[in-house]
BALOBA-1460 file (C-alpha; in Angstrom, 3 decimals):
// residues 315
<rec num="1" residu="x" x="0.000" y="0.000" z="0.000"/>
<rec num="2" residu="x" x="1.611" y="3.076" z="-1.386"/>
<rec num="3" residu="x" x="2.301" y="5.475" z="1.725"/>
<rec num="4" residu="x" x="1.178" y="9.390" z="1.000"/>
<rec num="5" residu="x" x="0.363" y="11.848" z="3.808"/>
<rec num="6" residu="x" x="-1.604" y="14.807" z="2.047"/>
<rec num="7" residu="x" x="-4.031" y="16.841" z="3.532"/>
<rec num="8" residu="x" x="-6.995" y="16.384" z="4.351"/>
<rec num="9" residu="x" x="-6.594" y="12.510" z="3.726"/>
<rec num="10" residu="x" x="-6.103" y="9.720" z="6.633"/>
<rec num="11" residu="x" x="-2.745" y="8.394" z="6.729"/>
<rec num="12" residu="x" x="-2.199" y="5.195" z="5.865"/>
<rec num="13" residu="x" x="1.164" y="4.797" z="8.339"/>
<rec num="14" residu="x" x="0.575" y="2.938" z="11.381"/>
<rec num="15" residu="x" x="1.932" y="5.398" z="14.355"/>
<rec num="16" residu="x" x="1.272" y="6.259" z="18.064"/>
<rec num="17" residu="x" x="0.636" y="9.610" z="19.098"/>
<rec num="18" residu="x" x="3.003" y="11.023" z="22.040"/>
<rec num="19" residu="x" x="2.995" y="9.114" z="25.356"/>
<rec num="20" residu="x" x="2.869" y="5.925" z="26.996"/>
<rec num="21" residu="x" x="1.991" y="4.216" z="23.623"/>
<rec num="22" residu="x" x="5.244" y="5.456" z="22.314"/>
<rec num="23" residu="x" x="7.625" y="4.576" z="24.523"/>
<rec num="24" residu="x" x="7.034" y="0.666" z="24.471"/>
<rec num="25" residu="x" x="5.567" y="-0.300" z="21.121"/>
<rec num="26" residu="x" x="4.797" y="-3.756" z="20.486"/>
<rec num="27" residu="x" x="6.218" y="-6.706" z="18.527"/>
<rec num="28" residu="x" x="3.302" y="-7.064" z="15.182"/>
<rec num="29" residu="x" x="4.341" y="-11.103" z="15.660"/>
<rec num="30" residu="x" x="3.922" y="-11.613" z="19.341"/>
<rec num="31" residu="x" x="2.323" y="-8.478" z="20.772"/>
<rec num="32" residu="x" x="5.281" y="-8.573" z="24.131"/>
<rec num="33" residu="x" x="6.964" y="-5.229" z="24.651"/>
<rec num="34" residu="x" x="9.606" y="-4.226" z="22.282"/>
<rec num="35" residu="x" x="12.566" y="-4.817" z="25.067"/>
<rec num="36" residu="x" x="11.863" y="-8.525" z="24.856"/>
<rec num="37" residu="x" x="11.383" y="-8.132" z="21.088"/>
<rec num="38" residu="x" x="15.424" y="-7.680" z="21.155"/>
<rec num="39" residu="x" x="15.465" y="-4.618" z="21.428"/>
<rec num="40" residu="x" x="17.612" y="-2.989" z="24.389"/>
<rec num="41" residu="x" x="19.065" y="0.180" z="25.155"/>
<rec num="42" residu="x" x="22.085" y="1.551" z="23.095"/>
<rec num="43" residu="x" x="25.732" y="1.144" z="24.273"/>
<rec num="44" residu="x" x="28.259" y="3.190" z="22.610"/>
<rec num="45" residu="x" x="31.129" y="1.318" z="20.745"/>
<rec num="46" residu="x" x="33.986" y="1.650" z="18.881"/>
<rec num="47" residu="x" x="32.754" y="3.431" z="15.234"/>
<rec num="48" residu="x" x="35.373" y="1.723" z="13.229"/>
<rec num="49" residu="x" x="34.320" y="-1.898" z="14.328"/>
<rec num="50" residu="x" x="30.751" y="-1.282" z="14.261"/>
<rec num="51" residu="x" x="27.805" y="-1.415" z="12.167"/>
<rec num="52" residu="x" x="25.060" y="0.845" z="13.250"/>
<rec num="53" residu="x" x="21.408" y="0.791" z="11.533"/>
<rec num="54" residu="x" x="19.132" y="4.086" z="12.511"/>
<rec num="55" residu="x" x="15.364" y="3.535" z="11.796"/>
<rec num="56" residu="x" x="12.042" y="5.393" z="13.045"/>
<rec num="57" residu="x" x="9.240" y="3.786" z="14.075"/>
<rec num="58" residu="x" x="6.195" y="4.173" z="16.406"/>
<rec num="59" residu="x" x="5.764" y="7.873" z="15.075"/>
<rec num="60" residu="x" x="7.805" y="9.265" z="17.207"/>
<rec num="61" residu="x" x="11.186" y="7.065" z="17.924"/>
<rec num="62" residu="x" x="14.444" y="7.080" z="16.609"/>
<rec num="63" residu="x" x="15.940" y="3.426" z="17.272"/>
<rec num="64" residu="x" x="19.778" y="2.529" z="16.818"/>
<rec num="65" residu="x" x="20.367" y="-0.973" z="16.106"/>
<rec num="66" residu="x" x="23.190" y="-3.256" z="15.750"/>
<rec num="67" residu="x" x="23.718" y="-6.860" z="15.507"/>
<rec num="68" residu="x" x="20.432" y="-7.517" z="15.297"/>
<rec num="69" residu="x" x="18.920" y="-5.535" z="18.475"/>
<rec num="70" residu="x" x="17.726" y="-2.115" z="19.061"/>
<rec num="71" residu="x" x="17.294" y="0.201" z="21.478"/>
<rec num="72" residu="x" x="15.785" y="3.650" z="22.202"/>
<rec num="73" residu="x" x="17.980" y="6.817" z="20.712"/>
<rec num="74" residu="x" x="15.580" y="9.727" z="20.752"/>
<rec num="75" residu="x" x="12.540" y="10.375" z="20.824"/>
<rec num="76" residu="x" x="11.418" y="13.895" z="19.405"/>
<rec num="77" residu="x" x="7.655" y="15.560" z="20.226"/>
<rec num="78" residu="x" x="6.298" y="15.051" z="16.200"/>
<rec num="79" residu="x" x="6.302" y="12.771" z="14.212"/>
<rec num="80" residu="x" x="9.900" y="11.053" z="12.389"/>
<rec num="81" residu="x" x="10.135" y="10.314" z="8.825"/>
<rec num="82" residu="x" x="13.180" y="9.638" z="7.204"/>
<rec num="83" residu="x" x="16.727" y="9.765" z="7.546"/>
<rec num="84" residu="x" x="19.781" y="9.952" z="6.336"/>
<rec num="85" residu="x" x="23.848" y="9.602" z="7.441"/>
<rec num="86" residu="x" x="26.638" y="11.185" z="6.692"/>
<rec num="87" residu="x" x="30.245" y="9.426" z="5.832"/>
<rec num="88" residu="x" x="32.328" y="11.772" z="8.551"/>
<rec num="89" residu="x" x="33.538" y="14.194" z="5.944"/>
<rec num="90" residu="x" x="31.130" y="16.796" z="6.926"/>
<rec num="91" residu="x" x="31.927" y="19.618" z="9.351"/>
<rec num="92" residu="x" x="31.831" y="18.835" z="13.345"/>
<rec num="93" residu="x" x="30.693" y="15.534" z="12.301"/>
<rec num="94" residu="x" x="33.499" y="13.698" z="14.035"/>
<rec num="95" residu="x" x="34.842" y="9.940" z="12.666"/>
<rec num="96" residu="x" x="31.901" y="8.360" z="13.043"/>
<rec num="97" residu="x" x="29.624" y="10.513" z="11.283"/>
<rec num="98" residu="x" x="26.112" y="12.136" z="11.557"/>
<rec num="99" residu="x" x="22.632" y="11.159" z="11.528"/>
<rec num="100" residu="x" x="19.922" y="13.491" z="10.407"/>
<rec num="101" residu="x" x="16.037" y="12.692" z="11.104"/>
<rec num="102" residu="x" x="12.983" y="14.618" z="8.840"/>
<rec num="103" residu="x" x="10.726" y="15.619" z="11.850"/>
<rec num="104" residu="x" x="7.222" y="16.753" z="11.350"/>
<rec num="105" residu="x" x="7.921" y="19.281" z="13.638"/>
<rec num="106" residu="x" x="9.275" y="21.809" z="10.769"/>
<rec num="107" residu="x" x="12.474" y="20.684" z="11.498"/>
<rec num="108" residu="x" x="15.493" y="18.247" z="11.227"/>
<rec num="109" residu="x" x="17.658" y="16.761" z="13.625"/>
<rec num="110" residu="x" x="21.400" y="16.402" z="13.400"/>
<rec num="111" residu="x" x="22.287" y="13.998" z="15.690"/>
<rec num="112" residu="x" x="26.144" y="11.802" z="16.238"/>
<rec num="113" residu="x" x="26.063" y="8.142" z="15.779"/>
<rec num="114" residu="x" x="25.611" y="7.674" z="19.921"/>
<rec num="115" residu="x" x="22.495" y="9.904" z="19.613"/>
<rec num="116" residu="x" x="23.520" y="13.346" z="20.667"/>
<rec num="117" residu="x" x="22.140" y="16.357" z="19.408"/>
<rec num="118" residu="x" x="24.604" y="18.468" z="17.808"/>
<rec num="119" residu="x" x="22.532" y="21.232" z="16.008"/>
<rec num="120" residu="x" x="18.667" y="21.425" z="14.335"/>
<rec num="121" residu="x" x="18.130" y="22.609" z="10.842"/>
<rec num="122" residu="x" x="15.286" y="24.814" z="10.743"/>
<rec num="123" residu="x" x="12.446" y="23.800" z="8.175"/>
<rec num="124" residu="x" x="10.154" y="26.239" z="9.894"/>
<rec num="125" residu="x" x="7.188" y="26.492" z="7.523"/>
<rec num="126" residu="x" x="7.113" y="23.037" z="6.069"/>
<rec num="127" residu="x" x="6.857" y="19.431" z="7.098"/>
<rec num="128" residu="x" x="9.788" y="16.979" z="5.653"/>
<rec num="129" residu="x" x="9.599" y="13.722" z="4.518"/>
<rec num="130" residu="x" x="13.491" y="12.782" z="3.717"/>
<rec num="131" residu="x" x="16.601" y="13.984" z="4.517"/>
<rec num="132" residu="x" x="20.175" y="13.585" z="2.584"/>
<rec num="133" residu="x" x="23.790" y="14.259" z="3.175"/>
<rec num="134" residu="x" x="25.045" y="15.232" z="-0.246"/>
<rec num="135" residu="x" x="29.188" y="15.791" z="-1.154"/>
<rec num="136" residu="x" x="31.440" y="17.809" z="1.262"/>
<rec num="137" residu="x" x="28.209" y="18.159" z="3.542"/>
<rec num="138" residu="x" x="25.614" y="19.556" z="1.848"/>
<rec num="139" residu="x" x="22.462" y="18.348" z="2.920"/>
<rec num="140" residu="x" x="18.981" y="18.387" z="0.936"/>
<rec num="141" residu="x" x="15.421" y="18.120" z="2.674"/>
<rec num="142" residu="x" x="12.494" y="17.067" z="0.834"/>
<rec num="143" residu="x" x="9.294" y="18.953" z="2.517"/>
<rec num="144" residu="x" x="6.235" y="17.312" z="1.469"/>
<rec num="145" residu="x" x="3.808" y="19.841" z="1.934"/>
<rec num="146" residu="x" x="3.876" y="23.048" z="3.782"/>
<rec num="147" residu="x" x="2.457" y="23.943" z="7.014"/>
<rec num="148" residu="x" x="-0.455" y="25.542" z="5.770"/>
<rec num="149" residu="x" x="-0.944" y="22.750" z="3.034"/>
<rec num="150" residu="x" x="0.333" y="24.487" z="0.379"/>
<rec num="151" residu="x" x="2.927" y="22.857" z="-2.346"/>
<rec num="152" residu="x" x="6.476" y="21.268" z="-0.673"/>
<rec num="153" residu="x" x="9.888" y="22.186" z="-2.334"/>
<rec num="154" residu="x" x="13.189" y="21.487" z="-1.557"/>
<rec num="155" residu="x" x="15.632" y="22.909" z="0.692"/>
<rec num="156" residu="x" x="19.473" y="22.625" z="0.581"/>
<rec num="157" residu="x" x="21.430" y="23.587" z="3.674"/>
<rec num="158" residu="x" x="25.343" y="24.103" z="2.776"/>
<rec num="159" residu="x" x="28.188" y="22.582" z="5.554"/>
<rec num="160" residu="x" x="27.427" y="23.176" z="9.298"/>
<rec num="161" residu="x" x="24.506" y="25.824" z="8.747"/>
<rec num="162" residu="x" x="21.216" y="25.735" z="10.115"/>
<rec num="163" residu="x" x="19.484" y="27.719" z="7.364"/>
<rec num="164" residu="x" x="18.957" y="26.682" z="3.808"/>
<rec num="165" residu="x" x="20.666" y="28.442" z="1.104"/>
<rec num="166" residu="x" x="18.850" y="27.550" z="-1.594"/>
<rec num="167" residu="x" x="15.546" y="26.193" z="-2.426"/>
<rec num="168" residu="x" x="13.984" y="23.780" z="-5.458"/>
<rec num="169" residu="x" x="10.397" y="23.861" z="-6.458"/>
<rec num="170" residu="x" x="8.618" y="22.611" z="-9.696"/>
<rec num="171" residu="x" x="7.219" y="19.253" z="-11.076"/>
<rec num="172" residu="x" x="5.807" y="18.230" z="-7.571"/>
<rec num="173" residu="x" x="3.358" y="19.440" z="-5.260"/>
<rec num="174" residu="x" x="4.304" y="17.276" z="-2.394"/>
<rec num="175" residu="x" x="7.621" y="16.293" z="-2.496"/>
<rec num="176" residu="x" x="8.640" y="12.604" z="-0.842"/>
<rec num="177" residu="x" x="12.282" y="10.738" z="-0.742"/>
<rec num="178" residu="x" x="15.268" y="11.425" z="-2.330"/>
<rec num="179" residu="x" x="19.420" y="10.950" z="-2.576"/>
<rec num="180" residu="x" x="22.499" y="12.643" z="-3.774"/>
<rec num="181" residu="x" x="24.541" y="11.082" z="-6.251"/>
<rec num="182" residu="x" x="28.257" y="11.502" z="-6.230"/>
<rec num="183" residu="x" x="28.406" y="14.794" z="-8.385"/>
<rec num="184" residu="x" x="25.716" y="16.602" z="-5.796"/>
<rec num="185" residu="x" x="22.936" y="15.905" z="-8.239"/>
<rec num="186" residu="x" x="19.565" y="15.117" z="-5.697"/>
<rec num="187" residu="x" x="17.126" y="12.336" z="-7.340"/>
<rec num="188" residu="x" x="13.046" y="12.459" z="-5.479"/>
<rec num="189" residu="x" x="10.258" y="11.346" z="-6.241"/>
<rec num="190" residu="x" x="6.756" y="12.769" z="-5.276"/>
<rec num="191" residu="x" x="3.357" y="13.503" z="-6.522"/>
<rec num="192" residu="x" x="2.757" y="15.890" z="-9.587"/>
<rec num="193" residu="x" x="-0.438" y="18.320" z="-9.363"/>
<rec num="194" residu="x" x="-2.597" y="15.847" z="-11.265"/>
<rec num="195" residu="x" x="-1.819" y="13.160" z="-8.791"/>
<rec num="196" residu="x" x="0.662" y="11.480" z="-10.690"/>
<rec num="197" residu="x" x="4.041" y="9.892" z="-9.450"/>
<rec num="198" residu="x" x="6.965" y="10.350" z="-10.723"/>
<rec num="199" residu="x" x="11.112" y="11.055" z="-10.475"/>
<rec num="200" residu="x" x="12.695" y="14.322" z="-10.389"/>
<rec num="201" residu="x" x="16.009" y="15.853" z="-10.573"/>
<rec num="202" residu="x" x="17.699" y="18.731" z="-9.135"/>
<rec num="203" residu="x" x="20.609" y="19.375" z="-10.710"/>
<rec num="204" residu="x" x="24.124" y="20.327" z="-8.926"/>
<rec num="205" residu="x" x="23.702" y="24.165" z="-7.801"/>
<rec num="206" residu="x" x="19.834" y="24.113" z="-9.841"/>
<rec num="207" residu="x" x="16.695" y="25.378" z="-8.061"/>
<rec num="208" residu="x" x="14.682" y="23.880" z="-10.422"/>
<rec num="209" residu="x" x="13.185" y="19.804" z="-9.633"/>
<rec num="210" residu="x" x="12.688" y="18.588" z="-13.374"/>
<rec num="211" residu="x" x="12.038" y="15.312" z="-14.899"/>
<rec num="212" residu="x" x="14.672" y="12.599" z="-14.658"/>
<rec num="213" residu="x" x="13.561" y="10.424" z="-17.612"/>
<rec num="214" residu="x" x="13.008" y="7.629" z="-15.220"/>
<rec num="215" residu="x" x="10.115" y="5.680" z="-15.916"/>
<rec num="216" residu="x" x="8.710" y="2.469" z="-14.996"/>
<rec num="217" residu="x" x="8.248" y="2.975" z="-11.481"/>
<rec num="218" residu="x" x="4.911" y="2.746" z="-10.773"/>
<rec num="219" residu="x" x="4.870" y="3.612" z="-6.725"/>
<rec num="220" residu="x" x="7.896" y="5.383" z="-5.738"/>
<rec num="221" residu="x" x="9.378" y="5.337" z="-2.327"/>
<rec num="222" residu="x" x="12.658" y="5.756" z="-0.441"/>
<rec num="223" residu="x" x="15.772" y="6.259" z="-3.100"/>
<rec num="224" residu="x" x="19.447" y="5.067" z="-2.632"/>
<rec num="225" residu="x" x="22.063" y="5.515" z="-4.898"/>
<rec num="226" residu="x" x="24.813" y="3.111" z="-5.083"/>
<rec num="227" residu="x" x="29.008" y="4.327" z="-4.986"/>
<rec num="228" residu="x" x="29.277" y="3.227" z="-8.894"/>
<rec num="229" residu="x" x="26.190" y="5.581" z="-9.737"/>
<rec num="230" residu="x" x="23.110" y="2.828" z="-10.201"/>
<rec num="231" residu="x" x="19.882" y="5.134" z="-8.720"/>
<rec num="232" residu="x" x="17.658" y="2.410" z="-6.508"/>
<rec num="233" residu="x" x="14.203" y="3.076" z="-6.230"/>
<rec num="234" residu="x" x="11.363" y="1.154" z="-4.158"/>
<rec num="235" residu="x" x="8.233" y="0.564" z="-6.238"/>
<rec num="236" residu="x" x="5.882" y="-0.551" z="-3.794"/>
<rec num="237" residu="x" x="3.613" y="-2.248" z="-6.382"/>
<rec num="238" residu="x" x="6.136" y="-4.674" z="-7.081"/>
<rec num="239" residu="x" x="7.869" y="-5.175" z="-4.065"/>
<rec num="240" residu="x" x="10.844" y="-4.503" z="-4.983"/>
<rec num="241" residu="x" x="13.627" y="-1.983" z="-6.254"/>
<rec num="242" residu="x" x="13.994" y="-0.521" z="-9.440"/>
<rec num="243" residu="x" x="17.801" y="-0.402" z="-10.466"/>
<rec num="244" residu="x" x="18.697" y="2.764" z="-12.931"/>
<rec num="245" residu="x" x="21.588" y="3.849" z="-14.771"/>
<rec num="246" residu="x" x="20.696" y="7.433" z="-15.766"/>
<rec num="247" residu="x" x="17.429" y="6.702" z="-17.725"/>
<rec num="248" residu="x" x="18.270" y="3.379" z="-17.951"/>
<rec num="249" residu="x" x="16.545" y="0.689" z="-16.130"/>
<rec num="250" residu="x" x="19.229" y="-2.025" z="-15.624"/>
<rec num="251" residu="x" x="17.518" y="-4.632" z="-13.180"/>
<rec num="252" residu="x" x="14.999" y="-5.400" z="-10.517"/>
<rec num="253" residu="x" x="15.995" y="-6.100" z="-6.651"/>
<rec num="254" residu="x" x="12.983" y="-8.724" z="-5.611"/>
<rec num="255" residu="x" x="12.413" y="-8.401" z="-1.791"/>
<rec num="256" residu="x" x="10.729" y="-11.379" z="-0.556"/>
<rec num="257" residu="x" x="8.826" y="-11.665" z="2.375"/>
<rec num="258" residu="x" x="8.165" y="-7.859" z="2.558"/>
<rec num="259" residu="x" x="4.840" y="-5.831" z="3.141"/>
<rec num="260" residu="x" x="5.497" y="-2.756" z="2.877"/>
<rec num="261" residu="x" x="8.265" y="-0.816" z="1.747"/>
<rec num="262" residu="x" x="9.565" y="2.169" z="2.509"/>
<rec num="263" residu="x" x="12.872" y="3.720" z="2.704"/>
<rec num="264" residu="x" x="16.002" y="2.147" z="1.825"/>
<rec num="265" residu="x" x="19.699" y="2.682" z="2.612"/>
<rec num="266" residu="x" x="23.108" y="0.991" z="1.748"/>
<rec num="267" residu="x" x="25.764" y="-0.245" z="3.950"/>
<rec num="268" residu="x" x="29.015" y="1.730" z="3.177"/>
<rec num="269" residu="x" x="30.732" y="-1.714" z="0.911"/>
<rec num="270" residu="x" x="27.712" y="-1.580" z="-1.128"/>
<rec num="271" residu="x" x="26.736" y="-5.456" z="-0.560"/>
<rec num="272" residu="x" x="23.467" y="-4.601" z="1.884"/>
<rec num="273" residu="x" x="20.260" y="-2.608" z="1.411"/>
<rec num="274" residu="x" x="18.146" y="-2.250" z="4.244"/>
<rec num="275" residu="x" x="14.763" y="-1.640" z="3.548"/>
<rec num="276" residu="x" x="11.581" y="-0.867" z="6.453"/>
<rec num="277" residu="x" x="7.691" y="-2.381" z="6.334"/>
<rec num="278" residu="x" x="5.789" y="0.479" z="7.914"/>
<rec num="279" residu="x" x="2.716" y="-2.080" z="7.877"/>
<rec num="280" residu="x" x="4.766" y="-5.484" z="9.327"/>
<rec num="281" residu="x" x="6.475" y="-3.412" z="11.906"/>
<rec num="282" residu="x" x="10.089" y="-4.875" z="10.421"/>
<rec num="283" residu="x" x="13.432" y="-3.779" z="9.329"/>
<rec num="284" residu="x" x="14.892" y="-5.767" z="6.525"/>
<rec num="285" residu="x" x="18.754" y="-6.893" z="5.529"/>
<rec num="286" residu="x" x="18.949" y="-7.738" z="1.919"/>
<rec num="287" residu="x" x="22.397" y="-8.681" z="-0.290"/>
<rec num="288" residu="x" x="22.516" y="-6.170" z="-2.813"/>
<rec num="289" residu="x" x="22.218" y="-6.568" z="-5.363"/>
<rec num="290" residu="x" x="20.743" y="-9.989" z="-5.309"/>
<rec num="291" residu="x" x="17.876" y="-9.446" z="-3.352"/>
<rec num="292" residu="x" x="15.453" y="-12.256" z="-2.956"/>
<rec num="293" residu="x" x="14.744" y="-13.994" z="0.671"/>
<rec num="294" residu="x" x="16.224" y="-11.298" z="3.428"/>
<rec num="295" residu="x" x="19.158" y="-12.463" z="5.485"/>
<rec num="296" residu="x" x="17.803" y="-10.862" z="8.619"/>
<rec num="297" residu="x" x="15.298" y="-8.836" z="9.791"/>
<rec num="298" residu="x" x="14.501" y="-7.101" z="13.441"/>
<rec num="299" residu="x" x="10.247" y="-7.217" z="14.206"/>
<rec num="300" residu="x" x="8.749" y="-4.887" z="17.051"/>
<rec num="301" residu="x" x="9.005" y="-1.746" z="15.222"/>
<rec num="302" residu="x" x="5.277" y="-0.807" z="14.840"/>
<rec num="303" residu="x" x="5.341" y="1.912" z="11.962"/>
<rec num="304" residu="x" x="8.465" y="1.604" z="10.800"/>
<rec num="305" residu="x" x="9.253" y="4.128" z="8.172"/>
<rec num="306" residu="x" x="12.879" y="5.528" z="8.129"/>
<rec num="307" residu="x" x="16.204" y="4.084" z="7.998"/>
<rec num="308" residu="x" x="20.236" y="5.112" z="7.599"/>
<rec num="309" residu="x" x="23.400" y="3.333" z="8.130"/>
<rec num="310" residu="x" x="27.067" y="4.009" z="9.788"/>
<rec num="311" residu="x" x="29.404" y="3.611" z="8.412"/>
<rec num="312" residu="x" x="27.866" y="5.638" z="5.626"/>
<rec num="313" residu="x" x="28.687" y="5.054" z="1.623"/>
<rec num="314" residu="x" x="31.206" y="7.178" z="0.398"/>
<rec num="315" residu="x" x="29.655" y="9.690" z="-2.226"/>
């Protein structure tokens, strides 16, 4: 079921509110609290030895997870969407890198990989969906509507600033995932005026979101684009991901066992793709780019929705 939050229409993401309900979701599988779904609270570790996935569920929950368990990392007063990570070569990040979180609260958290806040980007005005760390830091922000339920746009913050510099509008009126590709080009997706989906462009330094030439995706989600350049795309109809050099599509990634899908992200080697089922409550490991049965998941995350990993891929 193809995920759009527009207004005056019901969402169709599972979430909890604020409160009690939010602090100890509950396992889809076995309905037991979330700590005895393996989930547990984070310990801080060594950056270079470990593998750290970031995902939001329960509509208001970051969770860090590693080796298969998760535990609480923040939890913000609105509702999370996506996220994204950075690969450490951005300002103050430090060696581990950052972790930025699309918050329904007209703004976007920059957090370190053990959960501290280390600024907030201010999106005052408009509600984002995604969030991307682009080359030497940039970082682009995909607002899907504004706060008085006008048309989203685009805003791209440069290194260590909390204010955008420069904003993209046109092709979409509510604008939903996207990614950076190596030469600070920023693929989305979103929903045209007449309702239609489809993938955009912004090009390096451009303020204008025009048509990639992509087609064949018929429900576009979360986008990831791979170190040699291939643009990945969730279609939700399928399930699966739609593999694209430039305009050219190049291969399907089948993800079995999957409800459904939402965002994606790649490990920094390029051989997994983690992928979240907002309706199964799951976070999914996949090879990349075979795809096919997942090698793990994690259950208990009611909603799920975003995800990132650390260590980031290199742009």
């Amino acid at each position: 079921m193809a995920l759009r939050f527009l207004p005056g229409r019901a969402s169709l993401l599972l979430v909890c509110i604020f409160g009690a309900a939010c602090t100890a979701p509950y396992s889809p599988d076995s309905r037991v609290p979330i700590a005895a779904a393996g989930l547990s609270k984070p310990q801080s570790r060594n950056a270079s030895a470990v593998a750290y996935q970031y995902t939001t569920a329960g509509g208001s929950t970051v969770y860090r997870c590693t080796s298969g368990k998760c535990g609480v990392c923040i939890q913000v007063s609105s509702f999370c969407r996506n996220l994204g990570t950075g690969s450490g070569d951005e300002p103050n990040s430090g060696v581990a890198g950052l972790v930025a979180v699309a918050t329904f609260n007209q703004e976007v958290l920059i957090l370190n990989q053990d959960c501290n806040k280390t600024r907030t980007l201010n999106d005052r005005g408009f509600l984002p969906n995604d969030v991307k760390f682009g080359p030497g830091g940039t970082i682009g922000v995909t607002n899907e509507y504004s706060a008085s339920y006008g048309a989203g746009n685009i805003y791209f913050y440069p290194p260590g600033s909390i204010n955008h510099n420069r904003v993209a509008k046109g092709l979409f009126e509510y604008f939903m995932f996207g990614a950076f590709d190596k030469n600070g080009n920023f693929f989305n997706d979103g929903i045209t005026p007449n309702g239609q989906s489809e993938i955009g462009v912004v090009p390096n330094g451009g303020s204008t979101d025009e048509s990639a030439g992509i087609s064949g995706v018929t429900r576009p989600a979360g986008i990831a684009i791979a170190s040699d350049g291939i643009i990945n795309i969730v279609d939700q109809a399928c399930p699966c991901i739609r593999r694209y050099n430039g305009k050219s599509h190049v291969g399907d990634i089948k993800l079995s066992g999957i409800e459904d899908p939402i965002a994606v992200a790649l490990n920094k080697p390029n051989n997994r793709v983690w992928v979240t089922d907002a309706k199964a409550g799951r976070l999914y490991q996949y090879r990349y780019p075979a795809g096919g049965k997942p090698v793990s998941s994690i259950g208990g995350l009611q909603g799920n929705y975003g995800v990132g990993v650390l260590p980031a891929p290199d742009l």
